[in-house]
C-alpha positions as CSV (number, residue, x, y, z in Angstrom):
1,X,0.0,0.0,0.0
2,X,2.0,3.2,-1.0
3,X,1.7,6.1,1.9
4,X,-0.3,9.2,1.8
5,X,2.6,11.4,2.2
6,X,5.7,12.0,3.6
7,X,7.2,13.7,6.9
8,X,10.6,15.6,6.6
9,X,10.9,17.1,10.3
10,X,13.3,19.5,10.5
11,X,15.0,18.2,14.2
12,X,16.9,20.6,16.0
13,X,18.1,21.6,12.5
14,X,20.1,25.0,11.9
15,X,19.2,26.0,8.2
16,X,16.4,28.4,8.1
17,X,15.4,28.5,4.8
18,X,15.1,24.2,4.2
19,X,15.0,24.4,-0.1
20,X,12.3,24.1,-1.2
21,X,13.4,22.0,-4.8
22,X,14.5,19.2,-2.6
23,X,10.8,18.9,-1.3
24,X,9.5,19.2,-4.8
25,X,12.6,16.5,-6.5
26,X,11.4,14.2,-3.3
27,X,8.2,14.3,-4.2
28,X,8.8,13.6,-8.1
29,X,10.9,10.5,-6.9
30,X,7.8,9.1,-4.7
31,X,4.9,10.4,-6.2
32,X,3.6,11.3,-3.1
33,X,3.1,14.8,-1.6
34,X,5.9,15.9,1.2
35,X,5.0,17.9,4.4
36,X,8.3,19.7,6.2
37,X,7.6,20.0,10.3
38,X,9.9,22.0,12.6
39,X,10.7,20.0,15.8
40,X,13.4,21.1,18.2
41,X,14.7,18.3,20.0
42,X,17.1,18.1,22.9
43,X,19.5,15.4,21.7
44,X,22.0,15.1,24.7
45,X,19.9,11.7,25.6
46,X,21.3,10.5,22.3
47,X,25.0,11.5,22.5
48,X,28.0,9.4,22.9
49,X,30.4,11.4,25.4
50,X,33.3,8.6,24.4
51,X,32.7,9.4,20.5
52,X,31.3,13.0,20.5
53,X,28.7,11.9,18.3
54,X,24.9,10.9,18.0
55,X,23.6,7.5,18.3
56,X,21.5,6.9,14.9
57,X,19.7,4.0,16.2
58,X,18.0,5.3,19.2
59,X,17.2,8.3,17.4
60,X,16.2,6.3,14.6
61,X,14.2,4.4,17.5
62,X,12.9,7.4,19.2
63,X,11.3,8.7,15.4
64,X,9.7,5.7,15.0
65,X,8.2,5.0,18.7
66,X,7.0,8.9,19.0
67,X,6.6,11.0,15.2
68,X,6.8,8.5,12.6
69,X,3.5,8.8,11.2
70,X,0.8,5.6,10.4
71,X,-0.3,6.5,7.2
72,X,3.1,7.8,5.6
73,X,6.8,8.0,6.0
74,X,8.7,10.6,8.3
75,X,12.4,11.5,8.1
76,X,14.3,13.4,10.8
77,X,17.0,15.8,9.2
78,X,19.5,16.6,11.8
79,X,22.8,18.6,11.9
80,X,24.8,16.6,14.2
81,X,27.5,13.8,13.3
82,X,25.7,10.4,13.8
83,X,26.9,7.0,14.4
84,X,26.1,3.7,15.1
85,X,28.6,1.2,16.5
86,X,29.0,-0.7,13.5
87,X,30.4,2.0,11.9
88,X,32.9,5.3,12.6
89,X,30.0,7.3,11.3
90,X,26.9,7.6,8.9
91,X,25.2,10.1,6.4
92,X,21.9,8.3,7.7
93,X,19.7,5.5,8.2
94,X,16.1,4.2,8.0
95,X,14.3,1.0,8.6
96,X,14.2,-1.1,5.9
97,X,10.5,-1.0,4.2
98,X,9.3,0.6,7.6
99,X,8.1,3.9,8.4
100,X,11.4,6.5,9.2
101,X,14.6,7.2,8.7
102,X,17.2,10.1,9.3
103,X,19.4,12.1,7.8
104,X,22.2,14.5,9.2
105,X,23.7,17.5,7.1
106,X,27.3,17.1,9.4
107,X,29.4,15.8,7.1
108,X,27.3,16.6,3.5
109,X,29.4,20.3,4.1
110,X,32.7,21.1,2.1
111,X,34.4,23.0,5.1
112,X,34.2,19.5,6.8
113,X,36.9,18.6,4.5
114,X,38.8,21.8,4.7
115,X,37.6,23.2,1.6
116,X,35.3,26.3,0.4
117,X,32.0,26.5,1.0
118,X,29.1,25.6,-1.4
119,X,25.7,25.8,-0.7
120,X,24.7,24.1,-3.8
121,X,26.9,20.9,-3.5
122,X,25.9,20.9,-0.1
123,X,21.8,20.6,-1.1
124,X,22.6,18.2,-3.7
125,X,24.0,15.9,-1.4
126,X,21.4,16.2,1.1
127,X,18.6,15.6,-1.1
128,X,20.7,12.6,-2.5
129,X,20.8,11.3,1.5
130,X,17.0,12.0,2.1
131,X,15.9,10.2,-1.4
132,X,18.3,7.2,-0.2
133,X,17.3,6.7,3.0
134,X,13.5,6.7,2.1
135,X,14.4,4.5,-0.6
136,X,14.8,2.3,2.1
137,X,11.6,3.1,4.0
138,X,10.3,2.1,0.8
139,X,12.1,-1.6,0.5
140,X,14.9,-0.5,-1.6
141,X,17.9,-1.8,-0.7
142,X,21.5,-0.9,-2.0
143,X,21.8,-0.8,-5.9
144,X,25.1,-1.8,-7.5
145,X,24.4,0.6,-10.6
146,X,27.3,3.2,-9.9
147,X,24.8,6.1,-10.9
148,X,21.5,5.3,-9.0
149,X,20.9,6.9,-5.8
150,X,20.4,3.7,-4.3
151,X,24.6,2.8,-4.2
152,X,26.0,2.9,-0.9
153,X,27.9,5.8,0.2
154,X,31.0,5.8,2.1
155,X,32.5,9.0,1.1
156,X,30.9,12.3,0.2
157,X,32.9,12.0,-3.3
158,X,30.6,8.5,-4.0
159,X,27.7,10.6,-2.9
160,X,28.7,13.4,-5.4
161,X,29.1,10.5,-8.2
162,X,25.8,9.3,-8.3
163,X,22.8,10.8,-9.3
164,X,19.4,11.8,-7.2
165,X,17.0,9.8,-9.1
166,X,16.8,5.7,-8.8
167,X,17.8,3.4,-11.8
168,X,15.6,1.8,-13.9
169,X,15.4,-1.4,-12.0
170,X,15.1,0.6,-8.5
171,X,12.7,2.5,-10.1
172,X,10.3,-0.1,-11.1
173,X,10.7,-1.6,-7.7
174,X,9.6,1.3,-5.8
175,X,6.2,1.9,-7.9
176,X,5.5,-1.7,-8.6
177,X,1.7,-2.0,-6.9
């Protein structure tokens, strides 16, 4: 049964002005209509003092227990660098064909890396993160085609390789009925 919308709260995020052609390429990709919520969370329950990061999965955990939504899927979008032990650190995550997922802007940022700022790179690879991890909210799981959004990404340099739509076969996955 394909949701009636989708959720992108906007948790304890910084940007003020979230843009708005993300929301619109979103909802081209799902063909459903997206709703953006402002939330502003106190996330010290969910930091890791011995890391100095955020742990994904009880975020991820606290999304789904109190905001992800029956009817639809929600994403948190966060500016704070997550992990989850598995792993030194994630662009996001989301529950495989369930109902939320996250997504944190912390390292999606060219000063990160030491270099200049762009604000364009920068929205590009966020709204290649928030398509991805609903893709898996969806049941898509990683795609081997080097250009679908789909592909895992390690690096923000495999994130800037690939594009922001889904392959052909991803593609027919997702709106098969």
């Amino acid at each position: 049964m394909k949701p009636e919308n989708i959720t992108i709260i906007l948790m304890s995020y910084p940007e003020k002005d979230f843009p708005a052609d993300i929301l619109r390429t979103v909802e081209l990709q799902f063909s459903v209509p997206v709703l953006l919520k402002e939330e502003h969370w106190d996330l010290s329950n969910y930091y890791e003092p011995s890391r100095r990061q955020y742990n994904a999965n009880l975020l991820l955990h606290e999304i789904e227990r109190g905001h992800a939504s029956e009817q639809g899927k929600t994403l948190g979008l966060l500016n704070v660098d997550l992990f989850i032990p598995i792993l030194t650190f994630i662009y996001g995550q989301a529950f495989l064909n369930g109902r939320c997922g996250l997504v944190s802007g912390y390292r999606l940022r060219n000063e990160r890396y030491g270099m200049e700022p762009n604000e364009q790179i920068f929205a590009t690879r966020l709204q290649k993160e928030i398509i991805h991890e609903l893709g898996h909210a969806f049941g898509l799981i990683h795609c081997l085609n080097p250009s679908c959004v789909m592909r895992s990404s390690t690096y923000v340099e495999e994130i800037d390789q690939k594009n922001a739509t889904f392959c052909l076969k991803c593609s027919r996955q997702l709106h098969a009925e």
